[in-house]
C-alpha positions as MATLAB code, in Angstrom:
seq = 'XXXXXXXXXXXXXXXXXXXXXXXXXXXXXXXXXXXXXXXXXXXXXXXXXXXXXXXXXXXXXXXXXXXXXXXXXXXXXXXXXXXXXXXXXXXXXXXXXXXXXXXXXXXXXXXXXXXXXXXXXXXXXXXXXXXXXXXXXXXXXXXXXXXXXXXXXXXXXXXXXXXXXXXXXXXXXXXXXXXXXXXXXXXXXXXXXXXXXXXXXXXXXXXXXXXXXXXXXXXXXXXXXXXXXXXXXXXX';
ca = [
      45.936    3.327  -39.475;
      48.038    5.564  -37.463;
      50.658    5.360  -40.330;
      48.231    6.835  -43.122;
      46.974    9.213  -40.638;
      50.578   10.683  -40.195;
      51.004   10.776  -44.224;
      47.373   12.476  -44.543;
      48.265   14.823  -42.100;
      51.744   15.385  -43.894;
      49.933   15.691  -47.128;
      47.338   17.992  -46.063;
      50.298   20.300  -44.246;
      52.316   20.517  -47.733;
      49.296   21.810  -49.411;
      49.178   24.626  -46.732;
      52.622   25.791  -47.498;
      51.562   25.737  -50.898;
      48.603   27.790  -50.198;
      50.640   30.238  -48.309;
      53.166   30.917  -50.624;
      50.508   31.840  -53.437;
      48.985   34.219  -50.932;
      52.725   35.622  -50.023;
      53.144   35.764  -53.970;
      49.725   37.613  -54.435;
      50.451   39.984  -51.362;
      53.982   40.753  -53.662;
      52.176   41.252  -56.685;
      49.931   43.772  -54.630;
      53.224   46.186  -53.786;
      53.772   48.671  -56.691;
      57.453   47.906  -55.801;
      58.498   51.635  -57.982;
      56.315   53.406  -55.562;
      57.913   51.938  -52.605;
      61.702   52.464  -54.219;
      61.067   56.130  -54.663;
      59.392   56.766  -51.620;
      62.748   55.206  -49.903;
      64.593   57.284  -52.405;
      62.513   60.405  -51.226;
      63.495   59.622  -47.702;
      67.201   58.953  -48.303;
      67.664   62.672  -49.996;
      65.886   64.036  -47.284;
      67.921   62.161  -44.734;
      71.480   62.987  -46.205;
      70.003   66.742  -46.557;
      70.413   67.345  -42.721;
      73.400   65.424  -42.726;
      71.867   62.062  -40.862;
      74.370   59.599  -42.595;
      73.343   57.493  -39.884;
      69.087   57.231  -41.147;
      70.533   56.924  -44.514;
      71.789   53.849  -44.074;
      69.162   51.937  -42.179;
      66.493   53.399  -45.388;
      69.371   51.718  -47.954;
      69.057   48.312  -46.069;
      65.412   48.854  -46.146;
      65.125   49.404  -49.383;
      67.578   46.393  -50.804;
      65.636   44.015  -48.371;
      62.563   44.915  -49.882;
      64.104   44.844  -52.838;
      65.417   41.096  -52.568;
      61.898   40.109  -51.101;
      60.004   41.574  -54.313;
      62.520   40.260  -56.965;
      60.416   38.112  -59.121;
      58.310   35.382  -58.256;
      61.609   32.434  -57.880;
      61.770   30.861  -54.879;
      65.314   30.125  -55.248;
      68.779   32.606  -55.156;
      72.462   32.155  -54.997;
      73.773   32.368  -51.660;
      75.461   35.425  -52.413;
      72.258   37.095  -52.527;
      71.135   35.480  -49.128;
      73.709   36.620  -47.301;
      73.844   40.307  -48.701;
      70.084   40.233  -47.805;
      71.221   38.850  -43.699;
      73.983   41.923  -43.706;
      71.265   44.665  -44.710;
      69.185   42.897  -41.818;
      71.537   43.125  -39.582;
      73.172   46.153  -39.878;
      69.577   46.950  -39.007;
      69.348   45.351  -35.881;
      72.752   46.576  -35.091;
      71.287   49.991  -35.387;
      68.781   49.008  -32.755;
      70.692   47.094  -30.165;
      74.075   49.856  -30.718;
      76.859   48.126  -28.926;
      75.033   44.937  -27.737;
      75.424   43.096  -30.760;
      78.599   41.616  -32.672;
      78.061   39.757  -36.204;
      80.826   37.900  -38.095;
      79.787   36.553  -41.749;
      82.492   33.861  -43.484;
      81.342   32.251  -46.720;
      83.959   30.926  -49.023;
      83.798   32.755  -52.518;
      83.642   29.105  -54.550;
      79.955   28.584  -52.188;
      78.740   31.963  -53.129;
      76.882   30.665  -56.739;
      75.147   27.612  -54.532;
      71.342   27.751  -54.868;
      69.475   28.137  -51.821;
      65.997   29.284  -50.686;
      65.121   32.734  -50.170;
      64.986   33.594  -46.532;
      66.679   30.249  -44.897;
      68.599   31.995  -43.046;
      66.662   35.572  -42.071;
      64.261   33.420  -39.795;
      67.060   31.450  -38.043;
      69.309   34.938  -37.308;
      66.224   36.600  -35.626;
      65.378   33.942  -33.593;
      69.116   33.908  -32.386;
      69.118   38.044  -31.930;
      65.594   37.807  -30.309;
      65.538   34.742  -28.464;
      69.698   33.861  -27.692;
      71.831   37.021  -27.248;
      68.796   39.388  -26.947;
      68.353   38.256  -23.138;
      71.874   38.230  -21.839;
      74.274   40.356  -20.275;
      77.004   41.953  -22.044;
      77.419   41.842  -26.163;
      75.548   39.272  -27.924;
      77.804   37.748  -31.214;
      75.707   36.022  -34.270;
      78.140   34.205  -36.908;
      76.994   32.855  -40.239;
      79.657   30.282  -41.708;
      79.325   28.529  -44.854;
      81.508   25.013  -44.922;
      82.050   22.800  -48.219;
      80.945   19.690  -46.737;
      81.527   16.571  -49.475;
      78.774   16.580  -51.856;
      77.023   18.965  -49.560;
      77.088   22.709  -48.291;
      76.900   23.155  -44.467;
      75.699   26.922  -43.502;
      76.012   27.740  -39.666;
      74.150   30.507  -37.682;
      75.818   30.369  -34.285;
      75.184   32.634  -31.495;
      76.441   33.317  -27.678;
      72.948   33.149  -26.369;
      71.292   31.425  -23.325;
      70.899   27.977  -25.528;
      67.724   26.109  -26.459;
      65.248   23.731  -24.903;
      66.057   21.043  -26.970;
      63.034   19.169  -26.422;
      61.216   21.564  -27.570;
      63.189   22.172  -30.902;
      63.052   18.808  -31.865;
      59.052   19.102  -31.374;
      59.162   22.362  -33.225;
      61.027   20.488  -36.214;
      58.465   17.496  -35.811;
      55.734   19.918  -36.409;
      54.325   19.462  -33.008;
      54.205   22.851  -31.746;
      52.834   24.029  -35.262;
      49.010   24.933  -33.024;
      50.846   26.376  -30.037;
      49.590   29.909  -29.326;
      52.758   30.664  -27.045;
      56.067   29.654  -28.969;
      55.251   30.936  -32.321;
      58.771   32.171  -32.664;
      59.281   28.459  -33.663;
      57.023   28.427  -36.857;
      59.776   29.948  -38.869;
      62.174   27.543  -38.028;
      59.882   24.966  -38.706;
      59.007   26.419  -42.226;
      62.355   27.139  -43.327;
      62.994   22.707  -42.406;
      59.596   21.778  -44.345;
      60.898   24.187  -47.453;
      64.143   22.730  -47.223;
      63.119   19.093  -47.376;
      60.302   19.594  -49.638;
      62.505   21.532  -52.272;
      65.476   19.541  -51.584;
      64.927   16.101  -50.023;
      64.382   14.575  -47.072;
      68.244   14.372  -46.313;
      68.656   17.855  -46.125;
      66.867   20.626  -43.390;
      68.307   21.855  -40.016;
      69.282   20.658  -36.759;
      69.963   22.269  -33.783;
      72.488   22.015  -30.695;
      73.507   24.066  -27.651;
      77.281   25.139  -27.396;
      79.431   23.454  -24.394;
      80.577   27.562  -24.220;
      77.041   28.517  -24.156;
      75.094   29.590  -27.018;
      73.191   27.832  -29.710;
      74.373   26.287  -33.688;
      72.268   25.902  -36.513;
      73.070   23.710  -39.091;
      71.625   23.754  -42.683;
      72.268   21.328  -45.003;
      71.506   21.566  -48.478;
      73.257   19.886  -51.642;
      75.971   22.041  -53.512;
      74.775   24.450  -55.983;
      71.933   22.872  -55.889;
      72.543   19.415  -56.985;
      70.062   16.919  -57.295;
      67.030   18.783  -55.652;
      62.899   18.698  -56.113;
      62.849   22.164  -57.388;
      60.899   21.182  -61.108;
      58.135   18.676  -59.121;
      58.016   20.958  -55.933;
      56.985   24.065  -58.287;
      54.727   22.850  -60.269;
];
């Protein structure tokens, strides 16, 4: 009994993701994204008119973020993509921490065309800025490396922070901290794993570990260019 109440609960969870991503695509379909362009357009001209270079570029990483987030209804991208989305997010956050914060992004070129799921690795940075080297003393570093990995491609988010509970990330992976009112920085992380199993398999998905050095590594794991994944049953 308490094995078929695990898979309805399971069962009853994936249709919630489904639900929420045909609310997130009918919240998209909402945005006139050619109003929102121009307006950023608007802004730009009027930024580089009094010579704030500076404002200029924070409204062009606006603008291609929002850009990348309304870009058809796909759920999928190349990793090239991904990443150029993470550097317009964090030049943005550089913006607003100045000097406190470092990043350092190395992807091989032949791993640039490998299919991965939008936003994987937006929610995983933040929670690094916000909840690793946001707290500590001194500059905080964030570095996303991409690693051919055999028939797999290994993405890391590592970061000079304070470290994890890891207790409590391996409950946030479970799903057990999905109806907790005080950690809710950990739904993301738990989303991006569900997406990444569901769409990919059961193999693939994060894990987590605190750095002997200090600081905490993400791994994802997803198969190269997309080989052998659920996409065709997971979108129907």
């Amino acid at each position: 009994m308490s094995s078929q109440i695990n898979i309805l609960v399971n069962e009853v969870y994936k249709e919630k993701l489904h639900s929420k991503q045909a609310e997130l695509e009918s919240l998209q379909a909402q945005i006139n994204p050619h109003f929102l362009y121009n307006t950023l357009e608007c802004i730009n001209w009027k930024a580089l008119a009094h010579g704030e270079k500076e404002i200029s570029e924070m409204i062009l990483a606006l603008s291609e973020m929002f850009r990348f987030n309304l870009s058809g209804k796909t759920k999928e991208t190349s990793l090239s993509e991904e990443i150029q989305n993470i550097r317009n997010y964090l030049l943005l956050q550089k913006k607003r921490f100045q000097d406190k914060l470092d990043f350092f992004i190395d992807i091989p070129d032949e791993l640039l065309e490998t299919r991965v799921l939008k936003f994987t690795l937006q929610p995983l940075v933040e929670n690094s800025i916000h909840h690793g080297v946001g707290n500590i003393e001194g500059n905080g570093r964030v570095y996303i490396i991409g690693e051919d990995y055999d028939e797999e491609v290994r993405l890391y988010v590592i970061d000079n922070g304070n470290g994890i509970d890891e207790e409590l990330i391996k409950r946030i992976l479970n799903g057990e901290e999905r109806g907790s009112q005080t950690r809710g920085h950990g739904k993301g992380v738990f989303n991006v794993n569900e997406r990444i199993k569901l769409h990919f398999g059961e193999e693939y998905g994060l894990t987590y570990e605190n750095i002997k050095t200090g600081g905490t590594r993400v791994t994802v794991r997803i198969p190269k260019k997309g080989e052998g994944c659920n996409a065709e049953r997971i979108d129907r």
